[in-house]
Residue, then its C-alpha position, 0 to 999 in steps of 0.5 A: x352133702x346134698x344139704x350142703x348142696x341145697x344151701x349153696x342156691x339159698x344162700x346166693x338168693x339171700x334165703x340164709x342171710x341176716x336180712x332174710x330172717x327178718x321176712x317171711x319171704x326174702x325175695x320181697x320187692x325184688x327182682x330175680x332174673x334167670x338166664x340161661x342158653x340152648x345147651x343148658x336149660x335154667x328151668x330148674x331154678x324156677x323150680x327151686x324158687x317155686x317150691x320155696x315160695x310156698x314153704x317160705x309162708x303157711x300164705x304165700x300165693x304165686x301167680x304163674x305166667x306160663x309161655x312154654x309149659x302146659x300147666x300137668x308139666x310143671x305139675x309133674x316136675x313139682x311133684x318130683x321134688x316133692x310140692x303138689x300144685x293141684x293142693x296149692x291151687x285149691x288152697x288158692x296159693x296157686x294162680x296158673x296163667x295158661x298164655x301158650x294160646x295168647x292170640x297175636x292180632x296181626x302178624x308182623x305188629x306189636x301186641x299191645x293190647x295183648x299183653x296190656x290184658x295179661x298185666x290186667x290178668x294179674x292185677x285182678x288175680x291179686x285183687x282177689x287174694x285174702x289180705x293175708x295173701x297179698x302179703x307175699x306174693x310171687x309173680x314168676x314168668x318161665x319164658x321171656x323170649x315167648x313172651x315176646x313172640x306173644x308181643x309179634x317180637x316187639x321188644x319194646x313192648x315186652x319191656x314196658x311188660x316188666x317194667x309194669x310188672x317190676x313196679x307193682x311188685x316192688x311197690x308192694x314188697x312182691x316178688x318177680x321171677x322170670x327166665x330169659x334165653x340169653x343166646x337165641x337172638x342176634x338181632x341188633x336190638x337184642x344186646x339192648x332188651x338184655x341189658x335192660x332186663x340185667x338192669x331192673x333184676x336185684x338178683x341175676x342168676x346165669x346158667x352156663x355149661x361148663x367151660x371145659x365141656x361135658x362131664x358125667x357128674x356135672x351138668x353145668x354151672x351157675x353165677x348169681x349176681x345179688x345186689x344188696x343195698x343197706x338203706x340205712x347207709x346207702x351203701x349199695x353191692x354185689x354179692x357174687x356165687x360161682x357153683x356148679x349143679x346136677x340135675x337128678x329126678x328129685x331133686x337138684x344138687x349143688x356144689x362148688x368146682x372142684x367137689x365132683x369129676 
């Protein structure tokens, strides 16, 4: 049952599908969005999405943007489900950007040169990488609504960001993962900067509660959006997943509604 559970994430992000085995990493050149809200956090799919990009190719490499987390939390969460960062980062897989202490210059006044020096920071980590590695390269933000505190709350600016980030990484069949707090902000500009953001994502993935409210072996439910397009026809569509999860200490359990009281 629990492997079940694990294939039901991998087979929404497209892990399982006919075009996936045909690439080391199925995620390359797109864009994968995670939104979730206050009552239920979404962490847990970066850390899925994290773990299996190192078991996805023997040299595979992630750059981590970390806004919320110090880098000993996603150390000890990772080696509950059973990946130690320490050993990827020594085999130089692992990239951790600490931008938690990202200086604003000044109060009140977008951050440009801010965050024009943390792309700086991952254009040159890719630079370093062996030519092996810079095949399969992940870039995962956990925090797009810090990252905008970083940016003195210009939204403009984070957008230009990822519309950066999204670029180098399409253009180069990379990987870009980040996680959005879908219901902190009710500013006007708001609705704007998260539809712009659903826009550029190939793959959203939506953690909610459960409609019908809390439950001992249900902890919430997750929709993942993926759009696919066969170039070959030009035929672009949408794959839709509906699931729920339970988050354990090792590991996270999927399953569709109905399966679990």
């Amino acid at each position: 049952m629990e492997q079940q559970g694990l294939d039901l994430m991998d087979q929404a992000l497209g892990f399982h599908s006919n075009k996936a085995q045909q690439q080391p990493w199925p995620l390359c050149g797109r864009f994968v969005l995670v939104e979730d809200c206050v009552d239920t956090s979404g962490a847990f799919v970066l850390h899925h999405i994290l773990k299996r990009s190192f078991t996805s190719h023997p040299s595979s490499a992630v750059i981590f943007l970390a806004f919320a987390n110090p880098i000993n939390h996603y150390d000890r969460v990772l080696r509950k489900l059973g990946c130690n960062l320490a050993s990827q980062r020594d085999t130089g897989r692992f990239f951790f950007l600490d931008m938690l202490m990202l200086q604003c210059p000044v109060e009140g006044e977008p951050n440009h040169d801010g965050l024009a020096a943390v792309f700086e920071k991952i254009e040159r980590v890719i630079n370093e990488l062996s030519p092996e590695n810079k095949k399969f390269v992940t870039v995962i933000v956990d925090d797009i609504s810090c990252l905008e505190l970083a940016a003195n709350g210009s939204s403009n600016d984070v957008l230009d960001f990822l519309h950066y980030c999204y670029t180098l990484t399409s253009e180069n069949g990379y990987a870009l993962v980040a996680l959005n707090h879908q219901d902190i902000y009710s500013d006007g500009e708001r609705p704007a900067f998260k539809l712009e953001i659903e826009y550029l994502a190939d793959i959203l993935v939506k953690v909610d509660p459960l409609a019908t409210g809390l439950a001992k072996d249900v902890h919430g439910q997750v929709m993942v959006l993926n759009k696919e397009t066969q170039k070959q026809h030009g035929i672009s569509s949408i794959k839709v997943n509906n699931f729920h999860f339970k988050i354990k200490e090792n590991n996270t359990e999927y399953f569709y509604a109905g399966t679990r009281t």
